[in-house]
N, C-alpha and C positions, 0 to 999 in steps of 0.2 A: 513688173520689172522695168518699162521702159514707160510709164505713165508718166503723161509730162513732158516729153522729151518731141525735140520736131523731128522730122524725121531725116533732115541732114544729121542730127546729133547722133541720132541711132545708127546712119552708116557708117560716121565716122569710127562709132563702138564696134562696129563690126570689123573697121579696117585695121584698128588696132587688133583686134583681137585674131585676127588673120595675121597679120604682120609681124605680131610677137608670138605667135605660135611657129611660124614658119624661121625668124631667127632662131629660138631658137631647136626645135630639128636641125634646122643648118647646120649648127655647131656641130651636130653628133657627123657631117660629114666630113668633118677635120678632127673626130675624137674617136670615130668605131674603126677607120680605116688602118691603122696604126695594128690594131689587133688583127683585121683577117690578113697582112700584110707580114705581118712578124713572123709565120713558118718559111713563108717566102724566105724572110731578110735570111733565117739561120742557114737555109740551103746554100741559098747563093753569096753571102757574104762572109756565111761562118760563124754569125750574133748567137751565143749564148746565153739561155733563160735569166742566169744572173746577172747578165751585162742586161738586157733587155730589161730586170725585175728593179738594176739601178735606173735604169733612164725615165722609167715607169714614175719609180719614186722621186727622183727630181720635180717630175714634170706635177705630180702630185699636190710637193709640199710649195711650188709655187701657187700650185693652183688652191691651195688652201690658204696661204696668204693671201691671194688676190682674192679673194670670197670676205673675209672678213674688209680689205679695203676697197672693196668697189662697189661694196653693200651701201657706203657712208658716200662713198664718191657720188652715185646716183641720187643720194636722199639731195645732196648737195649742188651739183652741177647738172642733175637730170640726165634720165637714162641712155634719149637718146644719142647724145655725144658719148658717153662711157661705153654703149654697146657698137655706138660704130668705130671708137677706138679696135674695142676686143676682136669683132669679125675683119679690119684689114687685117691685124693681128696676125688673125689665124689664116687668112687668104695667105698671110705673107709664108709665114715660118712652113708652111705645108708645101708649096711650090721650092722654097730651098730646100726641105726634106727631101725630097724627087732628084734635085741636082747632087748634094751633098751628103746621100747616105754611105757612099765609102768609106767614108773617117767617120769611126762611131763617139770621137769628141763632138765633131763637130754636129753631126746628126741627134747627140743626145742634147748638144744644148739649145738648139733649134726647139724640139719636143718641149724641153721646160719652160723658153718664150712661150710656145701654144699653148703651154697651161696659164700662161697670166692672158691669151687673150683669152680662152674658154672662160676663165675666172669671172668675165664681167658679165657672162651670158643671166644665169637664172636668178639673183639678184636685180639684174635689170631691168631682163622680163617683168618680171611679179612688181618689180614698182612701178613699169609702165601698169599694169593691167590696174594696180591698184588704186589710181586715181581715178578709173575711168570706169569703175565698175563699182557696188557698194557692198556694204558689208552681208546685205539682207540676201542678197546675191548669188554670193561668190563661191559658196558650196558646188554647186551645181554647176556654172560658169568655168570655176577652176577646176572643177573635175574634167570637163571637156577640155579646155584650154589644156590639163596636164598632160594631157595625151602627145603632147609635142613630144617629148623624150624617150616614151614607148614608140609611138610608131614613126621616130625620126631615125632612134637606133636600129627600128627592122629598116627601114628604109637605106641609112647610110651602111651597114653591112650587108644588105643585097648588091646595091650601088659596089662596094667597093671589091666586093668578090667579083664582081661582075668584070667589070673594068680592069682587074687587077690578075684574072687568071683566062679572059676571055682575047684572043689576039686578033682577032678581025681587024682592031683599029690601033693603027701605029706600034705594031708588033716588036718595035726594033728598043720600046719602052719598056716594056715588060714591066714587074711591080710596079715600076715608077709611076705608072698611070696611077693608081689607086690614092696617091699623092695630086695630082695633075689633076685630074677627073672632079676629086669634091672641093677642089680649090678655088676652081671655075665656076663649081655651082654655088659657094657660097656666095661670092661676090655676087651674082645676081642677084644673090637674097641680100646682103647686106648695103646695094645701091637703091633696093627699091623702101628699105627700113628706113634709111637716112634722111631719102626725100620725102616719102607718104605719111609719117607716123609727125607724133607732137610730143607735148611730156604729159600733158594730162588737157582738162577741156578749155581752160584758160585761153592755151595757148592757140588753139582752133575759132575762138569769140563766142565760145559759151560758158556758164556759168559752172563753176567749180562742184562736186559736191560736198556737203558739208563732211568735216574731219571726224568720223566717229570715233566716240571710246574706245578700246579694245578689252573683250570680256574677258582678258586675263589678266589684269591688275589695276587695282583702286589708286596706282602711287601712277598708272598711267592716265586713265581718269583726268586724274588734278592737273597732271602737267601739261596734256593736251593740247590748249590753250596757250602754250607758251612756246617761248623759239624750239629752235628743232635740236639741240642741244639739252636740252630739258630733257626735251620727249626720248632719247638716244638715251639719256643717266636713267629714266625711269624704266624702258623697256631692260635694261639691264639688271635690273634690281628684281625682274619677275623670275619667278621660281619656272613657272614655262616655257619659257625660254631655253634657258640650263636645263632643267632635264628633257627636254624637246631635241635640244643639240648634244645630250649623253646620248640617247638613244641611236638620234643620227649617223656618231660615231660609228656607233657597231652595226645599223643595218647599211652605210656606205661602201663598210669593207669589205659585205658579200658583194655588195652588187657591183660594185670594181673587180672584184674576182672574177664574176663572170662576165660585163662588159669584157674585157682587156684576153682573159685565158679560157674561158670556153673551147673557142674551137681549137687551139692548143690541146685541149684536153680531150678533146673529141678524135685529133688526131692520132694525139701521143697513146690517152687511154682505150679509148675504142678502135681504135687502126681505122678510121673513116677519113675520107679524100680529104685534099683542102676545099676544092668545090663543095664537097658535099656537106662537110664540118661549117664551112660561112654560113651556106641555106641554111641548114638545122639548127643552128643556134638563133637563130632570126625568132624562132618562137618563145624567145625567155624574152622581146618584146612586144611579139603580137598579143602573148596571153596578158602580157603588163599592160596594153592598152584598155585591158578588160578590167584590169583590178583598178586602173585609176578611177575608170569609171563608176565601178560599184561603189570605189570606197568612200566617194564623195556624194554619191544620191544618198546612202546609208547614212551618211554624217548628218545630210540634210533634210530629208525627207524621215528617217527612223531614230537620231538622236538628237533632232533640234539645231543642229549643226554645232552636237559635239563631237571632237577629232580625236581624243585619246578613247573612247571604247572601241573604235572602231580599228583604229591602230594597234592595241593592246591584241585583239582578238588575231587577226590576219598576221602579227609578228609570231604567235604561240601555235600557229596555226604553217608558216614556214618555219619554222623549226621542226616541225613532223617534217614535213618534205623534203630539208634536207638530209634526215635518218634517211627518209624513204629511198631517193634518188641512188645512191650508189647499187642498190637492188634492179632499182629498174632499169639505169641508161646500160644494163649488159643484158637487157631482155628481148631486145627488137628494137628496132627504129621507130614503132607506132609507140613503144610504151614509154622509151625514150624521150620521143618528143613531148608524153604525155608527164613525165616527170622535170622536163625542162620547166612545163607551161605551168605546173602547179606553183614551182619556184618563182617564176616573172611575176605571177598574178599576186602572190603572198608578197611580195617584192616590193613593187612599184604601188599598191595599192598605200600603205601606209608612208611610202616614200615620199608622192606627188600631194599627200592628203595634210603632211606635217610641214612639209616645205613651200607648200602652194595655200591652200585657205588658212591652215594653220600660221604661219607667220605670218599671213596678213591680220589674221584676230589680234596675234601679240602685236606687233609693232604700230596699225592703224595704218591711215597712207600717209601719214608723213615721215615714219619710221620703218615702215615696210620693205625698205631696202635694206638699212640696217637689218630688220629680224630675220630677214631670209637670209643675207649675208652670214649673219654671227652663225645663226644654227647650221648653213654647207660649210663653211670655216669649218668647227665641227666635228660635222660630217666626213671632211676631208681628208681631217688627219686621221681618221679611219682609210681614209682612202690611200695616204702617203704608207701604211703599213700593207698595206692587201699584196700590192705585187711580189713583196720581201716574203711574206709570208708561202704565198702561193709559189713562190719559185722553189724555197729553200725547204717547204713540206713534202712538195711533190719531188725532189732527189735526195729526200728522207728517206727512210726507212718504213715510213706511214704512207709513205705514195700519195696519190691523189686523193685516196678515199678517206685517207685522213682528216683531207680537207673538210669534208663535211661534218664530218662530228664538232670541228671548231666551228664551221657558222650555223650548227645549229645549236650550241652553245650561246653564242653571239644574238643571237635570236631571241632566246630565250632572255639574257641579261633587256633587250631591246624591250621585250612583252611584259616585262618587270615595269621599267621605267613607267612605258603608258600605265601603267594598271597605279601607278601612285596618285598619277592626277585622273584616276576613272570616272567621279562627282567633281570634276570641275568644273564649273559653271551651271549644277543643276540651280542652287539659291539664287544665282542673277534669271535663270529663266526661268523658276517658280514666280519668281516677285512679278518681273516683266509679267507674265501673263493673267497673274492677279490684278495688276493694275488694269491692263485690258477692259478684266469682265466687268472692273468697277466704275472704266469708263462708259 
């Protein structure tokens, strides 16, 4: 993996690879705190679920729009200026959240600015890594490296329960901390991204690596070779793409569901603390750390690093668990947390696996921004619907546990998709490896 390379060029691989992991976890500490903050906000300020489920969606459909233009912004201006744009961004509008959550105009519009800076995060990511990593790679690599949004979101929901219902420090703040607390800590991650990091190896004085194909289409192939315009018309014209980003849609707007309303529903539906409600929901991303991981050695080491069987499977695979869960989170806290963790692990495994090595297959690194972009675009507007959904199910008549029968519905529509392109790509890697044995 690293044959060839001196060994300043491998630290640098390593810094990068440090560095955009930890951007973006950062992020999730100006994106989870919002959620264990919001039974707070209802207490103390009076915020109702559908004032809350608006501001949600605001913040949402910005941040779905900024997905599709910060994907092209990055291919074009490189990532790192678009991600250090996004995290002041989000330093900024989280620190005014903390002063200005009284007036929930003001408050809510604040939240939708955070959604255009979070919008530049994982698009940016993934084109930094893409330059500086190759395609032979990146199975394995981005499966570790995905783990940033697993174990950033237990991290930022520990962090912000912490800080946010713990008074030891500046008592006279109360929630507002939970605001304050990961505002400060992103900044430290987003001065040390600005200064340490590059766009790719060029810009460090070493040699680029070569722009590979991408195994999901012959019209990108041809155009490869050509400005990055080309390469943007051809990635779009791939059938994997579009159904990579239908999928997306439906598996985003469970996991916005339970990002955002979990411990809401842990409170609302199980009568559990809010303390207790932040910790326990923290395991729908400790076991996601675990699916990212599997689901990318399986890709690469058991399909050759192909990504729709492995996604197909784990998507039909969390659809059972969403049946299952409403049985178990009224069973105990052990079995609870055991029905949390089947959810994250089904979750996040085909989540980081579609959106991380996967769009880099589709788009190559010079459109890698783009493909990740298009596909959480997406994703998103699954995501612009999840809070609306979630608020106005649960003071239905179907309650909360309604909820689950729709994403496991959603689920299932997701496990469809993968299973269309199941043989995609086995003829390019029958031929490749015939050619091998003939060399």
């Amino acid at each position: 993996m690293t044959e060839g390379m001196s060994q300043e060029q491998r630290w640098w691989r390593y810094r990068i690879f440090l560095l955009t992991w930890l951007v973006y976890a950062g992020f999730y500490l100006c994106r989870k705190n919002l959620s264990v903050v919001m039974p707070l906000l209802m207490d103390d300020l009076g915020y109702t679920k559908p004032e809350l489920a608006w501001m949600i969606t605001g913040y949402s459909a910005i941040y779905m729009i900024g997905q599709f233009a910060n994907g092209l912004l990055s291919d074009r201006f490189g990532p790192r200026l678009i991600l250090g744009i996004g995290l002041l961004v989000s330093v900024t509008t989280n620190v005014a959240m903390g002063v200005g959550a009284s007036s929930l105009i003001f408050f809510g519009l604040l939240h939708v600015a955070n959604g255009y800076g979070q919008s530049t995060g994982w698009s940016g990511t993934v084109k930094n890594m893409s330059a500086w990593f190759q395609r032979k790679e990146r199975g394995v690599v981005m499966a570790w490296w995905a783990t940033c949004y697993s174990v950033g979101g237990v991290i930022a929901t520990a962090f912000a329960t912490y800080v946010s219902t713990h008074e030891t420090f500046l008592p006279e703040l109360a929630w507002r901390r939970g605001f304050f607390a990961p505002a400060a800590l992103l900044l430290v991650i987003a001065l040390a991204y600005i200064v340490f990091t590059r766009n790719r190896p060029s810009d460090a004085g070493f040699e680029d690596f070569a722009d590979e194909a991408p195994v999901t289409t012959d019209m990108v192939e041809t155009a490869r070779t050509e400005d990055t315009v080309a390469v943007w018309k051809a990635v779009l014209s791939s059938a994997p793409l579009w159904i990579t980003g239908a999928m997306y849609f439906f598996l985003k707007l469970t996991r916005y569901a339970f990002l955002y309303w979990l411990p809401t529903y842990l409170v609302e539906g199980l009568a559990y603390q809010v303390r207790d409600a932040g910790y326990t929901s923290t395991a729908y991303e400790i076991a996601g750390f675990c699916g990212v991981v599997t689901a990318g050695y399986v890709s690469d080491k058991l399909m050759r690093s192909r990504r729709f069987p492995v996604a197909c499977v784990m998507l039909a695979l969390l659809a059972v668990s969403f049946l299952l869960y409403p049985l178990m989170g009224k069973t105990g806290l052990v079995v609870n947390i055991t029905g949390i963790s089947l959810i994250g692990f089904m979750t996040y495994g085909p989540d980081a696996l579609m959106t991380g090595a996967g769009a880099m297959d589709i788009g190559s690194e010079k459109a890698a921004g783009m493909a990740s972009g298009f596909i959480n675009g997406m994703g998103s507007a699954g995501q612009v619907l999840s809070p609306l959904i979630v608020a106005y199910t649960a003071n239905s008549s179907f309650g909360w546990n309604g909820l689950f029968l729709l994403f496991a519905g959603a689920s299932v529509i997701g496990a469809a998709l993968m299973a269309v392109m199941w043989n995609h790509g086995v003829r390019k890697e029958t031929a490749a490896a015939g050619a091998d044995r003939e060399g």
